[in-house]
C-alpha positions as CSV (number, residue, x, y, z in Angstrom):
1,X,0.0,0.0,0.0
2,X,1.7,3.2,-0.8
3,X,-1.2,5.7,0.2
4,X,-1.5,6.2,3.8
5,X,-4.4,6.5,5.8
6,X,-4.6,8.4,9.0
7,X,-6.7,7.3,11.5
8,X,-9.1,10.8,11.4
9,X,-9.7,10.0,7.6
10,X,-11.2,6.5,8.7
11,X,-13.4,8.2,11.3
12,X,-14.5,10.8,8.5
13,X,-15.4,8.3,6.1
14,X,-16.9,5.9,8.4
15,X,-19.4,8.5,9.9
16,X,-20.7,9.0,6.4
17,X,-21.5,5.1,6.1
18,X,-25.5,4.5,4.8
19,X,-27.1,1.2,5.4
20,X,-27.6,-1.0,1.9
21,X,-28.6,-4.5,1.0
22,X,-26.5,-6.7,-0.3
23,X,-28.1,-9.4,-2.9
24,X,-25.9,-12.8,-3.7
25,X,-27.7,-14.2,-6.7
26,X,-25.9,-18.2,-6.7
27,X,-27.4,-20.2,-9.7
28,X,-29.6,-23.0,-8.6
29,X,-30.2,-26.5,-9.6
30,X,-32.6,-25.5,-12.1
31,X,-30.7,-23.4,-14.3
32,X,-30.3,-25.2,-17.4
33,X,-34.5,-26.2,-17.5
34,X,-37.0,-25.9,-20.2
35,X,-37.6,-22.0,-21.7
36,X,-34.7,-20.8,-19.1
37,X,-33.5,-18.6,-22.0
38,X,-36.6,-16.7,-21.2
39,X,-37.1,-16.8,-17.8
40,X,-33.8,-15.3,-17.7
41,X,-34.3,-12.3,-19.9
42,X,-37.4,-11.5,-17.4
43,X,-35.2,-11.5,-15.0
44,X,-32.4,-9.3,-16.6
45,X,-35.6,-7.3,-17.7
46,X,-36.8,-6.8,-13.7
47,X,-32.8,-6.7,-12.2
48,X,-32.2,-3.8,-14.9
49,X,-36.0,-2.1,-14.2
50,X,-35.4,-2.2,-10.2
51,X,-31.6,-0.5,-11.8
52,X,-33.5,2.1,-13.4
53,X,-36.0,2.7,-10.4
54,X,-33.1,3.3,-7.8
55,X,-34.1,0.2,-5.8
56,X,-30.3,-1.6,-7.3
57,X,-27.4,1.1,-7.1
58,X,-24.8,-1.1,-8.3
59,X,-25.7,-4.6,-10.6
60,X,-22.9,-6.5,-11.0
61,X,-23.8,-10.2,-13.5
62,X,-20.8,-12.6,-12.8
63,X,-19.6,-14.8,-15.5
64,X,-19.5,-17.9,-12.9
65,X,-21.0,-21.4,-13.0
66,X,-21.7,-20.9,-9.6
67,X,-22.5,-17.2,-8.8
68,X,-24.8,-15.5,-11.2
69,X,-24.6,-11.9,-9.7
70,X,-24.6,-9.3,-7.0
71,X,-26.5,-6.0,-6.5
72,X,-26.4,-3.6,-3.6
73,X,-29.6,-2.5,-3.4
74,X,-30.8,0.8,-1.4
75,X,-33.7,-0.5,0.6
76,X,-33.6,-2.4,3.8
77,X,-32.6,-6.1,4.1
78,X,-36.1,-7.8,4.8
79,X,-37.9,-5.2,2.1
80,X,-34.6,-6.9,-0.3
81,X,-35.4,-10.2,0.1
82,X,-39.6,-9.8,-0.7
83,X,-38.1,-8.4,-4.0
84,X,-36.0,-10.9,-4.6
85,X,-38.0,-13.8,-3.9
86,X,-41.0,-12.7,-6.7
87,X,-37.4,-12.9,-9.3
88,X,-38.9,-14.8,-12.2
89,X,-35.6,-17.0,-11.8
90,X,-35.5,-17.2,-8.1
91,X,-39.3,-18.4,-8.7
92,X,-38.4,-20.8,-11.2
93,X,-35.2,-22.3,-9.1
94,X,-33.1,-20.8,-11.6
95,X,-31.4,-18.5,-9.0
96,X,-30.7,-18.6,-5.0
97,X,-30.4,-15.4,-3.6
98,X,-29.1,-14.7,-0.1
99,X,-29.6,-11.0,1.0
100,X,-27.5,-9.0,3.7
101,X,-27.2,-5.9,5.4
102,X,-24.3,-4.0,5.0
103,X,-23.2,-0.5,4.7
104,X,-21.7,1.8,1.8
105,X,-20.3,5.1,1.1
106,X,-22.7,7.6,-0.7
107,X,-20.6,8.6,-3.7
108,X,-18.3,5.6,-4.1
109,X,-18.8,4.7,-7.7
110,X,-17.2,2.1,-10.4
111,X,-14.6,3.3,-12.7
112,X,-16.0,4.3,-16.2
């Protein structure tokens, strides 16, 4: 590491910490089943809608054959999961998805 970080600089950034969901999407048993091709594009439709709507601030699809994506999403943990669970692939046992609490820094953003 050859930035260095004083310990009032952790306290500043810390005390600007906002809660967030995070949403492990883990592809399920029954990924490969008959018309998946289109119960996934509802599903990229939704993720990419929810996007739009402010409800994901950062979707992330992971070229895995065991994770399938993550999303920090701005609403609470339990409201996170009720969304989650009507996914058309989470429905369709096409996707698990685990949801935790966790906390972020307003303005952190991926590079362009």
């Amino acid at each position: 590491m050859s930035t260095t970080v004083t310990d009032e600089q952790i306290q500043a950034l810390v005390s600007t910490a906002k809660p967030y969901s995070l949403a492990l999407l883990h592809w399920g048993p029954e990924r490969r089943r008959d018309g998946a091709d289109a119960i996934e594009l509802e599903h990229q439709r939704r993720m990419v809608s929810l996007r739009a709507e402010g409800v994901i601030a950062v979707l992330c699809p992971v070229g895995s054959d065991t994770v399938a994506g993550v999303a920090i999403m701005t609403v609470p943990a339990e409201e996170a999961a009720e969304i989650m669970a009507g996914d058309p692939c989470v429905r369709a046992g096409m996707i698990r998805c685990e949801v935790h609490p966790c906390h972020g820094f307003p303005g952190d953003t991926l590079p362009a």
